[in-house]
N, C-alpha and C positions, 0 to 999 in steps of 0.2 A: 280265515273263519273265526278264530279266536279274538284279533282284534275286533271283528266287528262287531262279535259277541259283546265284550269287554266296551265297547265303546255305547252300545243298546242298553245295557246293565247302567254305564254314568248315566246315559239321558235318563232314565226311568228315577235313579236317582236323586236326582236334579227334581224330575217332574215331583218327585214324592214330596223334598225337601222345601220346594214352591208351595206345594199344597198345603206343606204341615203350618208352611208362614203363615197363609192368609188363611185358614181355619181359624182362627182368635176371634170371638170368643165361639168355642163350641160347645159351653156347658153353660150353666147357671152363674152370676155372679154377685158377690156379696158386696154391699158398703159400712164401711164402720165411721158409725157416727160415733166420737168419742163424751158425748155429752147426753144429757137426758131429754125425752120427746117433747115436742111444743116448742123447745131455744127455737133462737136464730141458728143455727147451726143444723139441728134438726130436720128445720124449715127447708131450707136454702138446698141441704144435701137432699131431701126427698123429691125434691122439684126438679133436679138437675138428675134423679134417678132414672125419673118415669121420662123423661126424654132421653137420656142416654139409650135405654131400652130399645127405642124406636130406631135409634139409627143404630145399636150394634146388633139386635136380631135378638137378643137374650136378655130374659128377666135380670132383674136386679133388685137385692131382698137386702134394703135398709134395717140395720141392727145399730140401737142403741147398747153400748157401751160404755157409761161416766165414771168418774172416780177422778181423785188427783188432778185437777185441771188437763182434763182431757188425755192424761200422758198413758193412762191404761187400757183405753180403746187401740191411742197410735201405740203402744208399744206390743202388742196383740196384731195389729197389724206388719209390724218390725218383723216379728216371730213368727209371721204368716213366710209361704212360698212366695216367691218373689214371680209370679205368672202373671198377673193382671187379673188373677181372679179375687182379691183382697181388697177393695178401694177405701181409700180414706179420706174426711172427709173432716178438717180441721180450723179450730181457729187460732188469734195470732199465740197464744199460750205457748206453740209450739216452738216459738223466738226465745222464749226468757227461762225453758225448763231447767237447762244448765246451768245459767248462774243463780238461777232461785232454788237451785239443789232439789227439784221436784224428781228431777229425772236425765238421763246421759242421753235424751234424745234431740235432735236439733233438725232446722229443714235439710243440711246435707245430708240427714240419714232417709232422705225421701227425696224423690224424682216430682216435683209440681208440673201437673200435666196444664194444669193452668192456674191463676189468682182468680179468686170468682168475683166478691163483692166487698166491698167496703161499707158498713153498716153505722153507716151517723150516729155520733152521740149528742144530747142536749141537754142543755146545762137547765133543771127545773125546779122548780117551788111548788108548794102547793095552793090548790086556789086562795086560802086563808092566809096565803102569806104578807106580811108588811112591804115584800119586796117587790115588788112592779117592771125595773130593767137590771141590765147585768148590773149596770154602773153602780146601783143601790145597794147589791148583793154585795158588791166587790169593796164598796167605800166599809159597810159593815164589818165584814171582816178584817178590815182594816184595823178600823174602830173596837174590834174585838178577838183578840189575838188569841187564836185556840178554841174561842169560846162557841160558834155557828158551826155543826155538825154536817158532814155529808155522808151519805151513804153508799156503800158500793159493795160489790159483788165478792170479795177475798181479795189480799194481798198478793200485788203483781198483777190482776187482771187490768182490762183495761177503763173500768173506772175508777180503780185505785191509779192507775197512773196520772191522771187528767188532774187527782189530788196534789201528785207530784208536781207538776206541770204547774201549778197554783205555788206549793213551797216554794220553786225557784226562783220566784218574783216576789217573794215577800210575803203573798198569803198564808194565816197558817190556820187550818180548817182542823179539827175533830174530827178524824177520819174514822168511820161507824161502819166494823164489816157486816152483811147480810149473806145469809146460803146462795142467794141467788141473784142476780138481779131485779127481779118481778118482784123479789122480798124487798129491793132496795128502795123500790121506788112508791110500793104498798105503805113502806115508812113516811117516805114523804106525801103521799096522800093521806093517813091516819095521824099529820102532825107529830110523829115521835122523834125525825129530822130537818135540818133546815133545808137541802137541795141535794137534790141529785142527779144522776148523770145517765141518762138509758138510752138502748139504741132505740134509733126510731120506729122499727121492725117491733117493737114491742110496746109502741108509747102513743102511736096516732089516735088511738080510741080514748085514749085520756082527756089530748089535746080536744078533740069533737068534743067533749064532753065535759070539757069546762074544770075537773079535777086536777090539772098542774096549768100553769103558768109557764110557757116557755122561754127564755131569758138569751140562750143564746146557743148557734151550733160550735160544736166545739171543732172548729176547722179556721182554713182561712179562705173560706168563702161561703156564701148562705146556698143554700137547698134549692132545686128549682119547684119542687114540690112547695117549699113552705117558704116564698120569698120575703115572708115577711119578720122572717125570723132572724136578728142580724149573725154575724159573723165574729165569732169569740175576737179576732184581732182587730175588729169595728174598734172595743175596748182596750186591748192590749195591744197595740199591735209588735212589740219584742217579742211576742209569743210566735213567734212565726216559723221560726225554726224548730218548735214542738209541734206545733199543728198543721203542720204541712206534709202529715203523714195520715191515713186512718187508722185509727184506735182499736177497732174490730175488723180484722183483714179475717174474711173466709177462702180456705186453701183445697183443690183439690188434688189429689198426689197418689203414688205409689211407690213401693220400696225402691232405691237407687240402683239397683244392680238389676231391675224388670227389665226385660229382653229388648232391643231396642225395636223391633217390629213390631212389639205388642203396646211399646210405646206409641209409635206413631198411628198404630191405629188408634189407640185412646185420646190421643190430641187431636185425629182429623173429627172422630167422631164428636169429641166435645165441642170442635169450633163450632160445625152445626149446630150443635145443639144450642152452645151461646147466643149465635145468631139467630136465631129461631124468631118468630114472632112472642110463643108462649113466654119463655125467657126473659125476652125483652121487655114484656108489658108487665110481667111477675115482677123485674128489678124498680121497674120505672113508679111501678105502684107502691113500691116498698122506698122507694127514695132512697134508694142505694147506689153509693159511689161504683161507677160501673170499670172497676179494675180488673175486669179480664179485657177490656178494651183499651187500655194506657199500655199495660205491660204484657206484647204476646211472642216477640223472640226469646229464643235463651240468655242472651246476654242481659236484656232487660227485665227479667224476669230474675235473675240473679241479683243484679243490680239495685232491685227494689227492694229484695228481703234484707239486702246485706244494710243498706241505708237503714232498714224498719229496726231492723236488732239494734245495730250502734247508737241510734237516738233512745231505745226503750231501754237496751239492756245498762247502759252507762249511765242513765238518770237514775232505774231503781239503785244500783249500785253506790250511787252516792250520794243517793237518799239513804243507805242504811239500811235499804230493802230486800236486795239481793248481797246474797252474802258470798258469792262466789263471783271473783272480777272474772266481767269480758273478756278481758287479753289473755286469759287462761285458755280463751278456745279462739284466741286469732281475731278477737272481733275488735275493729281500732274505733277510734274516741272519731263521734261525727266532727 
């Protein structure tokens, strides 16, 4: 009688133990956007919100959090419980915190339930400008060493790197930092810089509108949205080994030690939702590199961050940029 007791008592057990797995989420859940409302980042995380909801049964209350290149929303997150009630919602800043001494956090201190989007950048002038193709822009600065200004968002983001990216071929631009992006490119339409570099998420109403001049994507391949925009290595093409990453990777993640049941529900529920019609027409419209779609195992999912740091984090680096070497935290030279 007692075993059998004893052995009603496991099953029930068991039954509870089952339950308590697939109960995720049973309560309300939060997203921390680490930057301020209207970015890409903002965007992107509130879109992927209001679908997540649908497939996991429970609201989700998008909270802006900015400061520090994003490192105060993710580290608020760090210092959150590790349940899956915390989500984060990051861009690539989250690669170079370490060596640009922002902050001690990196992607291995988060579990990426997925890569969401890759957001194009474009190399622009303003309408008034003398310059008409890249080739013009680029012979200029040739011809004027220091002296053609660009604009970009702060030090280590990713249109201060594309600057970079220009040093290591011989270009040498006046690197002009702005608060913002929107501020960077506000310059280059009011004439106060020669060119700048915005994601496209933030620029198509320009282009309609006749106020910048598009000269070239900074990749190595052109847009299908905008094929007529050529391909930054059209002109360069050494540059291939820099641009053959994107500039602005948007990350969706949770702390690394979340339970791995509450993981897997977050991953099934997200692939729905990637896949979604909603999703897919919101990316396609926004001319977004669709890297939840390249990279969706672990291995390759790893694989891509660890390539994204080594090319970004070793170029600020020996630009003088970042002051703390990569190989201090294991990261090797692409």
């Amino acid at each position: 009688m007692k075993k059998l007791v004893s052995i009603l008592l496991l099953l029930v057990l068991c039954a509870c133990c089952a339950l308590a797995q697939a109960a995720y989420p049973e309560r309300p859940i939060t997203m921390i956007i680490p930057y301020g409302a209207g970015g890409t980042t903002d965007v992107y995380g509130r879109t992927l919100a209001a679908l997540l909801e649908k497939e996991l049964g429970q609201s989700i209350t998008c909270v802006n959090q900015s400061g520090a290149s994003g490192s105060i929303g993710s580290q608020f997150v760090k210092d959150s419980d590790s349940d899956g009630y915390t989500l984060l919602v990051c861009a690539e800043t989250m690669g170079t915190y370490r060596t640009m001494g922002v902050s001690e956090l990196g992607y291995d201190d988060f579990t990426v339930i997925s890569p969401l989007v890759g957001d194009p950048k474009i190399i622009v002038v303003g309408k008034d400008s003398p310059y008409n193709t890249m080739d013009e822009l680029l012979a200029a600065i040739k011809e004027n060493p220091g002296k053609l200004t660009m604009s970009h968002s702060g030090p280590g983001g990713s249109g201060h790197n594309q600057g970079l990216v220009l040093g290591e071929f011989g270009y040498d631009v006046a690197m002009i930092s702005f608060n913002s992006g929107n501020e960077a490119l506000l310059g280059v339409i009011g004439n106060q810089v020669d060119f700048t570099n915005p994601n496209i998420s933030t620029l198509s109403g320009y282009i309609a509108s006749g106020d910048v001049k598009p000269l070239a994507v900074f990749s190595n391949a052109r847009l299908e949205a905008y094929p007529d925009i050529p391909a930054f290595t059209e002109f360069m093409p050494e540059a291939e080994k820099y641009v053959n990453i994107p500039y602005t990777v948007l990350s969706f993640c949770v702390n690394n030690d979340t339970p791995e049941d509450v993981v897997a529900a977050l991953k099934d529920a997200t692939a729905k939702a990637l896949a979604s019609a909603e999703w897919q027409e919101f990316v396609t419209k926004n001319a977004a590199d669709k890297i939840f779609e390249m990279y969706t195992t672990a291995e390759e999912i790893k694989g891509f961050y660890d390539h994204w740091q080594s090319v970004v984090t070793w170029m600020q680096y020996d630009a003088g940029v970042a002051p703390i070497s990569p190989e201090e935290f294991g990261i090797a030279r692409p």
